[in-house]
DSSP file (Angstrom, degrees, kcal/mol; ACC not computed):
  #  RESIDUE AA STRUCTURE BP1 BP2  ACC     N-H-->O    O-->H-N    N-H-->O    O-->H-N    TCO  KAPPA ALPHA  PHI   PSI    X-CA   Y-CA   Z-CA
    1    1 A X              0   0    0      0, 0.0     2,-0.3     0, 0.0    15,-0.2   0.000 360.0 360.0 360.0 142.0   -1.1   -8.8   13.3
    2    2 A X        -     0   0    0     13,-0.4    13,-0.2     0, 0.0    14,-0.0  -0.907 360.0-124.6-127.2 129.5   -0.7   -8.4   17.1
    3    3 A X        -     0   0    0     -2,-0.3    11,-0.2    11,-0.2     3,-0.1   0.217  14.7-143.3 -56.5 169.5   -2.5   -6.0   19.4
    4    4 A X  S    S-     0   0    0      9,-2.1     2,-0.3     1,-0.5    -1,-0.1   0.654  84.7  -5.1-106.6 -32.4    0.1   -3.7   21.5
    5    5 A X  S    S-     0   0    0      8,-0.8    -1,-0.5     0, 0.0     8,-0.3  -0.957  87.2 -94.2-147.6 172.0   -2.3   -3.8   24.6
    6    6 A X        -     0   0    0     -2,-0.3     2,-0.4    -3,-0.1     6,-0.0  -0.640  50.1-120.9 -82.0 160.7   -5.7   -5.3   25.2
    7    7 A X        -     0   0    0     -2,-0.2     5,-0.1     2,-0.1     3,-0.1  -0.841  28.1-175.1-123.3 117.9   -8.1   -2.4   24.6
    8    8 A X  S    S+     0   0    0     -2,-0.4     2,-0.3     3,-0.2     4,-0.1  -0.084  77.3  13.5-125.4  33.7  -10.5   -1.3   27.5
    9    9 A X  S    S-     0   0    0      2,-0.2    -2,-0.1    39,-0.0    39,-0.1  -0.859 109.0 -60.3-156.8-141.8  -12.4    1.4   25.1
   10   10 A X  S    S+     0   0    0     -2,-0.3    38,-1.4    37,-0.1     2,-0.4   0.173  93.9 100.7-118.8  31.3  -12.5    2.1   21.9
   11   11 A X  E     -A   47   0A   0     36,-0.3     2,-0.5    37,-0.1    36,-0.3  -0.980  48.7-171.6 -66.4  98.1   -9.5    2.7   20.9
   12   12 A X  E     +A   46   0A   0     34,-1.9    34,-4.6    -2,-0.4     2,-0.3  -0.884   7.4 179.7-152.9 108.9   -7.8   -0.5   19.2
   13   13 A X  E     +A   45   0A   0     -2,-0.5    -9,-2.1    -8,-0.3    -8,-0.8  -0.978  16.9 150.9-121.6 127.8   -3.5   -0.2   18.2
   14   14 A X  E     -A   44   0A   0     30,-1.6    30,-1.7    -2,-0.3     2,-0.3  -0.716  29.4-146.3-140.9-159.5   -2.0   -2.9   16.7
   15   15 A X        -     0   0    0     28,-0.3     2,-0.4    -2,-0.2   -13,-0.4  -0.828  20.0-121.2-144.5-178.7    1.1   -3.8   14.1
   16   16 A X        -     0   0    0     -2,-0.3     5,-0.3   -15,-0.2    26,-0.0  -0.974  12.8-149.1-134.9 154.5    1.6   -6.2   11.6
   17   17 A X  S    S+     0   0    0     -2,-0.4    -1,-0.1     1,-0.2     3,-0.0   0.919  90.0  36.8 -85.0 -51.2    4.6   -8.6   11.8
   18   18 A X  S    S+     0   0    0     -3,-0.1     2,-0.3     2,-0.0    -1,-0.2   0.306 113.9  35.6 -84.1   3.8    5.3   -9.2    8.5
   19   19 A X  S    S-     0   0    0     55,-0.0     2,-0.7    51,-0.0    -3,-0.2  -0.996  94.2 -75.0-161.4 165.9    4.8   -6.1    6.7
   20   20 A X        -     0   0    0     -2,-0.3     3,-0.3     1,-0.1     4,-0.2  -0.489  34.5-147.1 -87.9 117.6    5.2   -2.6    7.1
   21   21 A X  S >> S+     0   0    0     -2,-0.7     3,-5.2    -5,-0.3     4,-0.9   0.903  99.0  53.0 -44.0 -81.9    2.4   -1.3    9.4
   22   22 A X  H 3> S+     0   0    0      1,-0.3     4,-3.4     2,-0.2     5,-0.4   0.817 101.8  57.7 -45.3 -36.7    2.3    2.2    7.5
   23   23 A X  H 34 S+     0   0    0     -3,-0.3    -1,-0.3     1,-0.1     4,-0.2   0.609 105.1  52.2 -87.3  21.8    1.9    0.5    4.1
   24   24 A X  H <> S+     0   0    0     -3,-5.2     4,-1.2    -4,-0.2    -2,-0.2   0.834 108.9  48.6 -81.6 -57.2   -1.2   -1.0    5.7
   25   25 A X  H >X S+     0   0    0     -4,-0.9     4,-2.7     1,-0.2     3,-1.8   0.955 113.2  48.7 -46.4 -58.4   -2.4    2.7    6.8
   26   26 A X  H 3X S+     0   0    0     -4,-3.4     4,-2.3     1,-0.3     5,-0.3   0.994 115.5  43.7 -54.1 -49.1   -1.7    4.1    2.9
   27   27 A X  H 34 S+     0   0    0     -5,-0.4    -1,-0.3     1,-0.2    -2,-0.2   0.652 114.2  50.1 -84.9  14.5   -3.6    1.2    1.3
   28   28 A X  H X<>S+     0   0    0     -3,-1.8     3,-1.5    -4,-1.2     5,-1.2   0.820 107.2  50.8 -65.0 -56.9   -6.2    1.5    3.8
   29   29 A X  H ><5S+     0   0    0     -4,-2.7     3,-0.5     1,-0.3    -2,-0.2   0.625 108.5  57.7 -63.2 -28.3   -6.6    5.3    3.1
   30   30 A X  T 3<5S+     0   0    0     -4,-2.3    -1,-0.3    -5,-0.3    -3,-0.1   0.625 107.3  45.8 -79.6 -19.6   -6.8    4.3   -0.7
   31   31 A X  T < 5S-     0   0    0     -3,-1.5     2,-0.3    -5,-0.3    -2,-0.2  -0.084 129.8 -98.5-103.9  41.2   -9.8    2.2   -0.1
   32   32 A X  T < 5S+     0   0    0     -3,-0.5     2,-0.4     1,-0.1    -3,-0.2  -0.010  79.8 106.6 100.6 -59.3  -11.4    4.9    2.1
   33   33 A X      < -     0   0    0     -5,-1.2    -2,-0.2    -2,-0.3     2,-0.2  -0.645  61.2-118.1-105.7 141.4  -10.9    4.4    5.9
   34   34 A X        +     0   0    0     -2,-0.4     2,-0.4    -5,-0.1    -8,-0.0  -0.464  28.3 178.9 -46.8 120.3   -8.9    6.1    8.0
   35   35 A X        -     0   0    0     -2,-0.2     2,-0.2    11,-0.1    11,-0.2  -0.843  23.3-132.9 173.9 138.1   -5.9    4.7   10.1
   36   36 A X        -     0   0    0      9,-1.7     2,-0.3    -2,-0.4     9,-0.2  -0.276  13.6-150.8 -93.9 170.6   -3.6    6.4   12.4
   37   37 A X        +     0   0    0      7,-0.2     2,-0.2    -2,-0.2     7,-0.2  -0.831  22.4 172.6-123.7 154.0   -0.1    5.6   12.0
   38   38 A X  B   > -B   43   0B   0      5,-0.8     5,-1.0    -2,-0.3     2,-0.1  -0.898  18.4-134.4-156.3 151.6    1.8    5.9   15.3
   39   39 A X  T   5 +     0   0    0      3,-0.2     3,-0.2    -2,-0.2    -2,-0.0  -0.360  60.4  77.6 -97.5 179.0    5.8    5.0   16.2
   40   40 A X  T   5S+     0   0    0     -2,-0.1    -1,-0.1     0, 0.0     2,-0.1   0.768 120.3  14.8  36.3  67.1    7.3    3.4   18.8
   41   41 A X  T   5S-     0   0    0      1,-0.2    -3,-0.1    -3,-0.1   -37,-0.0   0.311 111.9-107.4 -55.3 167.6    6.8    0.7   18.3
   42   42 A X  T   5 +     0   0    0     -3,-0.2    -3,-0.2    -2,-0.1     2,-0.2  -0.232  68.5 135.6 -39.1 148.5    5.7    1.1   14.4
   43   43 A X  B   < -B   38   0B   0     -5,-1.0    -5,-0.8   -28,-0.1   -28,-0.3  -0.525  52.6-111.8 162.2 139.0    1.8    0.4   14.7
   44   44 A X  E     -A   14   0A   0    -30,-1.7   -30,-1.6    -2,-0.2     2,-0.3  -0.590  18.6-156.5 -93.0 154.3   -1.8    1.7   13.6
   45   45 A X  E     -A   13   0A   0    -32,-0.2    -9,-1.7    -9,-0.2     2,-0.4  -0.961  12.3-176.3-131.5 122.9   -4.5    3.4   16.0
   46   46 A X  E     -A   12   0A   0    -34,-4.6   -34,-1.9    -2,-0.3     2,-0.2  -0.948  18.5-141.7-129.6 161.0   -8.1    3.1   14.8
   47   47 A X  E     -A   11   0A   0     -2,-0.4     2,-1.1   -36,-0.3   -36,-0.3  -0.913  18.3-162.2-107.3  78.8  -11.0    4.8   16.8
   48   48 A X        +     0   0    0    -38,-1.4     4,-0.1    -2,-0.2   -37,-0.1  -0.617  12.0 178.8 -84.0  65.3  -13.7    2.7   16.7
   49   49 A X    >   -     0   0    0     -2,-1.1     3,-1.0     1,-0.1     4,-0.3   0.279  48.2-102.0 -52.3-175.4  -17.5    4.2   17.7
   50   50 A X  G >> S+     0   0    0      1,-0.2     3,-1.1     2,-0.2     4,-0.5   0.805 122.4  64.7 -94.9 -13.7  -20.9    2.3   17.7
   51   51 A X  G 34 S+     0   0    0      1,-0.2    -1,-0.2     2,-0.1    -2,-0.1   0.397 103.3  52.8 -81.6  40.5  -21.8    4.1   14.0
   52   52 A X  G X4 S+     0   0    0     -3,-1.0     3,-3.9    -4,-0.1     4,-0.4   0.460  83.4  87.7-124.3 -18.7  -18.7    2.0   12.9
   53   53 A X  G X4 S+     0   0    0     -3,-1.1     3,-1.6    -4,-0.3     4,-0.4   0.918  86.4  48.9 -67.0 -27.7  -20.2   -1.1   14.2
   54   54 A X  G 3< S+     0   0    0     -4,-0.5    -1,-0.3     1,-0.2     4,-0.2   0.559 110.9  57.6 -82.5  15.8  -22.2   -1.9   10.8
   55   55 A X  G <> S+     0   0    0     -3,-3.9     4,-1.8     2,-0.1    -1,-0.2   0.202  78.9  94.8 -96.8   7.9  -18.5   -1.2    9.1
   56   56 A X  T <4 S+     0   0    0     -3,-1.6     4,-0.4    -4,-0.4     3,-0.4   0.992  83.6  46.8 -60.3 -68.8  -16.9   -4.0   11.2
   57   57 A X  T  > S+     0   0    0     -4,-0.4     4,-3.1     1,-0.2     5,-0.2   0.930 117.0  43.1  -5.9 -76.2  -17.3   -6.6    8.4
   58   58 A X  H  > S+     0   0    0     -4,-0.2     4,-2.1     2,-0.2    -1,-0.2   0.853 113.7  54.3 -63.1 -28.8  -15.9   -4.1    5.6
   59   59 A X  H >< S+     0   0    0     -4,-1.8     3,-1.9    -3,-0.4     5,-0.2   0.674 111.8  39.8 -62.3-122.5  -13.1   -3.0    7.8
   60   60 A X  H 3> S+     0   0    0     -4,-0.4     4,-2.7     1,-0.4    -2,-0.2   0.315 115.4  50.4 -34.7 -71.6  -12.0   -6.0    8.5
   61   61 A X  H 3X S+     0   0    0     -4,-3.1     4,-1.3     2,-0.2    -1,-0.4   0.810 112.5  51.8 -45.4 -40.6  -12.5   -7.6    4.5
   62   62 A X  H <X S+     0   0    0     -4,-2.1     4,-1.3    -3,-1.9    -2,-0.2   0.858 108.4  54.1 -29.1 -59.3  -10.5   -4.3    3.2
   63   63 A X  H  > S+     0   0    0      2,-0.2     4,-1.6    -4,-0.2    -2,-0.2   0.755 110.4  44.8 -15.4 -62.1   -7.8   -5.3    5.9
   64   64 A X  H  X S+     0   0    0     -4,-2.7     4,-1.1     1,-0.2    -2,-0.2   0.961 111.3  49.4 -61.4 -67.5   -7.6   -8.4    4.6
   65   65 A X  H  X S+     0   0    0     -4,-1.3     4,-1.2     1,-0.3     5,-0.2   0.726 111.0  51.7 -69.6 -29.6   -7.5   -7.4    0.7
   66   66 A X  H  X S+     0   0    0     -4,-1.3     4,-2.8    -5,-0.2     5,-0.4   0.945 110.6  50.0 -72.7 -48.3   -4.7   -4.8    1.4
   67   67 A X  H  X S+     0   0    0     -4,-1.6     4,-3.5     1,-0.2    -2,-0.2   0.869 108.9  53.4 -20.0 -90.2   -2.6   -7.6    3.2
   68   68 A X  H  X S+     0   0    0     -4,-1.1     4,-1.4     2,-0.2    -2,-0.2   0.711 114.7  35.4  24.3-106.6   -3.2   -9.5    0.4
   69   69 A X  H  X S+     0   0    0     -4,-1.2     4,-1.7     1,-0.3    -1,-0.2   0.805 114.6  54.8 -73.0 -43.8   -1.9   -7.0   -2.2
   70   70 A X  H >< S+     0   0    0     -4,-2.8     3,-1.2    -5,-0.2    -1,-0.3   1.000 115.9  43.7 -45.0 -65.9    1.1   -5.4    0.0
   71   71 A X  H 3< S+     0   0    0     -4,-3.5     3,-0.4    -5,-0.4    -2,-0.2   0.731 101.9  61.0 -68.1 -11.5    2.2   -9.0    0.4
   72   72 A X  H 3< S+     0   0    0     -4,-1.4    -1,-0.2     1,-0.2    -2,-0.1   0.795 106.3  51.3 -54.2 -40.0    1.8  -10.1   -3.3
   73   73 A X    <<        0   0    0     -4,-1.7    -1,-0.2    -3,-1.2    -2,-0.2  -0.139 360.0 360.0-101.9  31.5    4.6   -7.1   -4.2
   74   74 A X              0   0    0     -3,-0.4    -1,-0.2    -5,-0.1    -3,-0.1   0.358 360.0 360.0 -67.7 360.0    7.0   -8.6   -1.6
């Protein structure tokens, strides 16, 4: 993934290089959490508050494990 701008609140958009940013958002949204989808470029928007900071961990391992399965059925 690469951010679209550095982030100066807590707002965080980024894309994925290799796989289609929106079939990150759906298999996010099947394990629960939330993800914007946005266009131009393609690219996801998460809103990140401080009652999210003890979900930083699980976010992030969920991330992974949807990568992971999107790119397995490439």
């Amino acid at each position: 993934m690469e951010l679209v701008a550095e982030p100066e609140s807590t707002i965080v958009s980024f894309r994925c290089k290799n796989v289609s940013s929106y079939k990150l958002a759906d298999s996010m949204k099947l394990r629960g959490y939330s993800v914007e989808m946005q266009s131009s470029p393609e690219c996801l928007h998460m809103s990140i508050m401080p009652q999210h900071c003890l979900l930083i961990e699980d976010i992030i391992k969920v991330m992974g494990e949807a990568l992971t399965e999107i790119l397995e059925k490439t």
